[in-house]
C-alpha angles and dihedrals in degrees: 000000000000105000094115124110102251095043094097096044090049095056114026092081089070096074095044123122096359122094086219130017100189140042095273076226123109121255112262084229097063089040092054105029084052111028099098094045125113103248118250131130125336138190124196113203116211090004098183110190105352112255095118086050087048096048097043092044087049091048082052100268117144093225133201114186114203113190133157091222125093100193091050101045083048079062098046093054093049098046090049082056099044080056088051083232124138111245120159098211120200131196115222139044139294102289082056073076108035118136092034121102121207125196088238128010117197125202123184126175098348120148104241108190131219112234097011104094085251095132098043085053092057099042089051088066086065117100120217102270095014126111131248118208113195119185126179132174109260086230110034093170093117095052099037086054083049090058104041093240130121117254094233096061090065114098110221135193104280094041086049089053096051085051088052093060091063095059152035088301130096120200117223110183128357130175128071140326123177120284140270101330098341108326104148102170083062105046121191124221103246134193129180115184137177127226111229117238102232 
């Protein structure tokens, strides 16, 4: 994610000159794709301004919110205390976080990138038994071009599935969902995996 020299500078910009750059609302997606799971630990990977934190602490989960954004991790933090909801929020990317394992690990609209260990580095924050959601745009041209990236290195969700069959993961619903809070004329790839326990 998000770990690469130029991640901070491509997105920071986002979050300039407006008091708040997204809905405040969760995605559809997270309220659908976890709302059946046990609450444990979670880590929301590139957490923007918290609302995801915000949903899943106020549904029991102990959260932990990673983005490369300052700006937006200064949100998070806020919006999980204007909750009055308990987040840690960490700037930085997924290896600010290596060596720690979560019970599920969501990741939206992250740029995974082909050929970088993106994607291990994600997997490792699974702990054995716990759920990995993974949402991208269905088309991620614009960001792709923000970041200065072509489209075709980023990993998205079915080709993340199809990797998933060939290790300790199983996948348990793949396909679309609405996008960002409920837009259903604009519908996000979605993928939602479990870590094997053994």
């Amino acid at each position: 994610m998000a770990d690469h020299p130029n991640a901070n500078s491509g997105e920071e910009h986002l979050y300039a000159g407006r008091a708040r750059r997204w809905s405040g609302r969760p995605n559809y997606a997270l309220t659908h794709l976890a709302a059946g799971l046990r609450p444990g630990t979670a880590l929301d990977v590139g957490c923007g301004e918290g609302a995801d934190c915000v949903w899943l602490a106020e549904h029991g989960w102990r959260v932990t919110g990673v983005d490369v954004v300052s700006t937006a991790t200064r949100r998070a933090a806020g919006a999980a205390a204007a909750a009055g909801v308990e987040v840690e929020v960490i700037t930085g990317g997924m290896r600010a976080v290596a060596g720690r394992v979560f019970d599920l690990v969501t990741c939206f609209y992250v740029p995974l990138r082909r050929g970088t260990g993106d994607l291990d580095d994600l997997l490792a924050l699974v702990a054995p038994g716990g759920t990995l959601i993974v949402v991208h745009h269905t088309d991620a041209s614009k960001q792709a071009a923000r970041l200065g990236v072509d489209v075709s290195d980023l990993l998205r969700p079915p080709e993340i599935a199809e990797l998933l069959s060939d290790c300790c993961f199983t996948v348990d619903e793949a396909g679309t969902a609405p996008g960002g809070h409920a837009h259903t004329d604009n519908p996000d790839q979605v993928l939602r995996a479990r870590r094997t326990l053994s």
